[in-house]
C-alpha positions as CSV (number, residue, x, y, z in Angstrom):
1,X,206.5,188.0,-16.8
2,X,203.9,190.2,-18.9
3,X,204.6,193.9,-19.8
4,X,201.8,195.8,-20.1
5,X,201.7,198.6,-22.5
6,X,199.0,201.6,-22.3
7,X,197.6,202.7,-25.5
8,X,194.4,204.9,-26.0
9,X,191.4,202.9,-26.4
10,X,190.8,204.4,-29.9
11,X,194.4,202.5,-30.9
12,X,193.1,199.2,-28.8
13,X,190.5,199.2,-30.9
14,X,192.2,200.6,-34.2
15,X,195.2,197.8,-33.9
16,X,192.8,194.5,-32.7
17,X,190.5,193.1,-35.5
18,X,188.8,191.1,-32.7
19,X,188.1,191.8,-28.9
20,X,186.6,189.2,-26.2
21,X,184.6,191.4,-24.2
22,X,182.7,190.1,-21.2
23,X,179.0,189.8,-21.7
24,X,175.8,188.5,-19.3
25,X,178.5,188.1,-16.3
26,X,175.4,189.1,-13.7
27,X,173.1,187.2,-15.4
28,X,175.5,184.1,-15.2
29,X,175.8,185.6,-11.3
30,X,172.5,185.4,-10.7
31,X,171.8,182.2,-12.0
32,X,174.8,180.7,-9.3
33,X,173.9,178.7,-6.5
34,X,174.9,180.8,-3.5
35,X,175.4,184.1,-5.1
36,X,173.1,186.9,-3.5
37,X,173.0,190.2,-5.9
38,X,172.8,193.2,-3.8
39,X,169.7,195.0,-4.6
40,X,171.8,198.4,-4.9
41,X,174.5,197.5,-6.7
42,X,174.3,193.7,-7.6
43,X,177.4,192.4,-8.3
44,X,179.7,195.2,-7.0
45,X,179.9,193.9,-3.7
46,X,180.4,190.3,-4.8
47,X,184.6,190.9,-4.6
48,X,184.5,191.5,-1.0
49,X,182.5,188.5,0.5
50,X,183.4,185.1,0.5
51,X,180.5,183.4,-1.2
52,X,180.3,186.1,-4.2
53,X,183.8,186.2,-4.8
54,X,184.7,182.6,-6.0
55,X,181.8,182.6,-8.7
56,X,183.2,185.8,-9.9
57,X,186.7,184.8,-10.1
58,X,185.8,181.6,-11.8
59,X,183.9,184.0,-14.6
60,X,187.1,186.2,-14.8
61,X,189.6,183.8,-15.4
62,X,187.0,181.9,-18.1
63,X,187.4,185.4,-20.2
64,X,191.0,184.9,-19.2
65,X,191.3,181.5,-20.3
66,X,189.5,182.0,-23.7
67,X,191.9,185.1,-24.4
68,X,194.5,183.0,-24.1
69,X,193.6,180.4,-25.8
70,X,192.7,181.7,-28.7
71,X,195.1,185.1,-28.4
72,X,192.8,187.6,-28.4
73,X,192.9,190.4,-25.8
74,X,190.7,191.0,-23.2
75,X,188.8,194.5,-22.6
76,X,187.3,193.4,-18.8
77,X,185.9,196.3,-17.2
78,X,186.1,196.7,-13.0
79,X,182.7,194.4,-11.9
80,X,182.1,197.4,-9.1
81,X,181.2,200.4,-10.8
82,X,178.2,200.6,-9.8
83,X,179.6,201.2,-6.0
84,X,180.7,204.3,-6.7
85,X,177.6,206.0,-8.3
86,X,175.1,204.1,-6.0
87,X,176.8,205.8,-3.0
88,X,177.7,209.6,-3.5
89,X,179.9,209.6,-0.2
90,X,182.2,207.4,-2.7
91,X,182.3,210.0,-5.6
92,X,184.5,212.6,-3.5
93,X,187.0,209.8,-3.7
94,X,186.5,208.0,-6.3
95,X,190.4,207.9,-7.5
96,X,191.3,205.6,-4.3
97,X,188.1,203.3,-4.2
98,X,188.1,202.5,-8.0
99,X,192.1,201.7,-6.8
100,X,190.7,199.6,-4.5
101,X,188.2,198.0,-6.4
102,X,190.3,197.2,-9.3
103,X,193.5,196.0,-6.7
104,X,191.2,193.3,-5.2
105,X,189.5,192.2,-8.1
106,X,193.3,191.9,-9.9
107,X,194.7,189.6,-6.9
108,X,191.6,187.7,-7.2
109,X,191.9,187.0,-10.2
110,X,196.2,186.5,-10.5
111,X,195.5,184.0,-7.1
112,X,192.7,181.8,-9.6
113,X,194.2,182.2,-12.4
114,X,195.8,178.7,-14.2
115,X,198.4,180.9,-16.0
């Protein structure tokens, strides 16, 4: 098992000579067979239905993959975002539904993952 250690993000990128980052993930979304972008906030809602989900996980774990592979670390930021600044009722909580957000997306991602 992993230990995960916090540092600022000025030290993450101070200590790492070279960060995968993700890049194009909705375009590579919208170019999926079966993936519907929400016209609000595209691919934010993708983690909770069943047909967005898969081709998002399968992009995730790719990062994951190549991070591996090559041991680089990963700065993956949460895909729904968007959610909570498209929908203002959201902002007065924003601490629990980014929680949320980023707790689905992680056991998404740890239940595809091949490590």
């Amino acid at each position: 098992m992993t230990t995960s250690v916090r540092v600022s993000f000025k030290d993450f990128l101070a200590t790492y000579p070279v960060i995968l980052v993700e890049g194009a993930v909705i375009e590579r979304l919208r170019r999926s067979a079966g993936v519907n972008l929400d016209e609000h906030v595209v691919n934010s809602a993708l983690i909770y239905n069943d047909e967005g989900r898969p081709a998002l996980e399968a992009i995730c774990c790719q990062y994951l993959e190549i991070g591996l592979r090559y041991h680089l670390p990963l700065l993956l930021s949460t895909h729904t975002w968007r959610v909570i600044f498209a929908y203002p009722p959201f902002t007065a909580d924003f601490n629990r539904v980014l929680g949320l957000n980023v707790s689905t997306l992680r056991a998404s991602i740890v239940m595809a993952s091949p490590v």
